[in-house]
TORLUM-858569 format. One record per residue (C-alpha): residue in one letter; y, x, z. Coordinates in steps of 0.001 Angstrom, whole numbers, padded with zeros to 6 digits, always signed. Each point is the difference from the previous one (the first is absolute). Example, Ala and Ser with C-alpha at 12.3 -4.5 7.8 and 13.67 -1.06 7.14 Angstrom:
// residues 2
a-004500+012300+007800
s+003440+001370-000660
***
This chain:
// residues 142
x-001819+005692+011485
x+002865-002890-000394
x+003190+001084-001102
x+000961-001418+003327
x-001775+002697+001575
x+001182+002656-001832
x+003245-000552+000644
x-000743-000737+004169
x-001899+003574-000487
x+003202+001686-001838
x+002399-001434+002282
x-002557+001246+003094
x-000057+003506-001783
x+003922+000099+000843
x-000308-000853+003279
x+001563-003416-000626
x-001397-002933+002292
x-001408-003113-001742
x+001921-002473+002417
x-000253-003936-000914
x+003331+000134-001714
x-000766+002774-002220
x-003529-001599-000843
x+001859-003476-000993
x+002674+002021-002299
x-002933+001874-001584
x-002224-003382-000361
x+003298-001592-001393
x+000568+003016-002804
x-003758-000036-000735
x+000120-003825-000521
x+003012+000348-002387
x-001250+003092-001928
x+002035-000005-003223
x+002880-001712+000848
x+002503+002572+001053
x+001584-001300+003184
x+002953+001153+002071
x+000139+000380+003249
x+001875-003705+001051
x-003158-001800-002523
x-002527+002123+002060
x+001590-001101+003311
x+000277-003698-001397
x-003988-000228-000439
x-000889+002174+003349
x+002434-002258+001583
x-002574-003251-000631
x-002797+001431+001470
x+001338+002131+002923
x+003066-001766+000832
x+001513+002157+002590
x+000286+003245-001946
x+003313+001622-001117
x+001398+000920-002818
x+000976+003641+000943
x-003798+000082+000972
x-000826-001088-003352
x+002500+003268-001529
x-001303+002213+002579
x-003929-000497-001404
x+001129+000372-003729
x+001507+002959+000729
x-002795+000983+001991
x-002503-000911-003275
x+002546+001668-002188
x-000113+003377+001855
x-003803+000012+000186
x-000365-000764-003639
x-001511-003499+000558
x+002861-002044-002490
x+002325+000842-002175
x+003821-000785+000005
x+001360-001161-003057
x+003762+000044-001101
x+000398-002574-002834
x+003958+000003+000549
x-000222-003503+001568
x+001829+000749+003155
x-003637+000744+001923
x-002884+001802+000102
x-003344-001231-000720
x-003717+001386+000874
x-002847-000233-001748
x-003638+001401+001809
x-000419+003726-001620
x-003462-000205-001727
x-001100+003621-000260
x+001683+000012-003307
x+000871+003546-001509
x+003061-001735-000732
x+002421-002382+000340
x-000775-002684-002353
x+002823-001929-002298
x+002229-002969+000720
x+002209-002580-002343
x+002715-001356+002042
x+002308-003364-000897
x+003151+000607+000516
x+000441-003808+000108
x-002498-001252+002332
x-001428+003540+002222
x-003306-000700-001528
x-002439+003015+000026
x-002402+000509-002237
x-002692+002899+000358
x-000755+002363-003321
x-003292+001220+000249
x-000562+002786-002018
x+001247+003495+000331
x+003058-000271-002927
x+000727+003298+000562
x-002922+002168-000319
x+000554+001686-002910
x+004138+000667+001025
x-000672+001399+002941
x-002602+003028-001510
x+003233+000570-002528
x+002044+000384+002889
x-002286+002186+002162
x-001247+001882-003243
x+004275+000139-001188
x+001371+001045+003812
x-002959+001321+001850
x-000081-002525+002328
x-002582-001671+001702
x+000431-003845+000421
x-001796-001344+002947
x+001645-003509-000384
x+002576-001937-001828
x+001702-003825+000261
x+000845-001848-002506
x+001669-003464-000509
x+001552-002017-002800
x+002676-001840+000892
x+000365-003812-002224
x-000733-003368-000286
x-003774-001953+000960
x-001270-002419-002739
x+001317-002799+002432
x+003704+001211-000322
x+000383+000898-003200
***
């Protein structure tokens, strides 16, 4: 199964209709995987290939996606929010954010591993998630 389909069958699960519009914004995130877009860049690039769709259609979906767990929405204090497509991921992975230029870059690994069975062990408290992003300059504007 595609990731395409598995996020038609989560979005059919909620009782959420895959109309063309929602199928272009999907197509459009799944095409730019990575990249972190807000809602005005996703509209930009549906906007070339279905020309007559709206922009409150294109907020209406990512809320839609965002409420069934399909993205995520990212605050990287840059005035909007971004999505990325949730992977399955036990957790939120890491991001580096320029302050100069908005550039996003994904960390990989799980930083935090060993914190977070402190804190749990410390507070007895179970973490089911955390986000974390650092906040400086990308090679480029340094």
């Amino acid at each position: 199964m595609t990731e395409f389909d598995n996020l038609m069958e989560k979005l059919k699960d909620k009782g959420f209709k895959l109309t063309p519009q929602r199928r272009c914004v999907i197509d459009t995130i799944l095409e730019n995987e990575g990249k972190h877009l807000s809602t005005e860049e996703i509209y930009d690039l549906v906007k070339k290939k279905y020309p007559e769709i709206g922009l409150a259609t294109v907020y209406r979906t990512m809320q839609i996606l965002g409420e069934v767990g399909l993205v995520y929405k990212h605050n990287f204090d840059d005035g909007r929010s971004r999505y990325e497509v949730t992977n399955n991921e036990d957790h939120q992975h890491h991001h580096l954010v320029c302050i100069n230029c908005g550039k996003v870059i994904e960390v990989e690994e799980d930083l935090l591993d060993r914190l977070e069975s402190q804190v749990e062990s410390k507070y007895g408290f179970t973490i089911t998630n955390h986000n974390v992003k650092f906040l400086g300059y990308c090679e480029k504007c340094k």
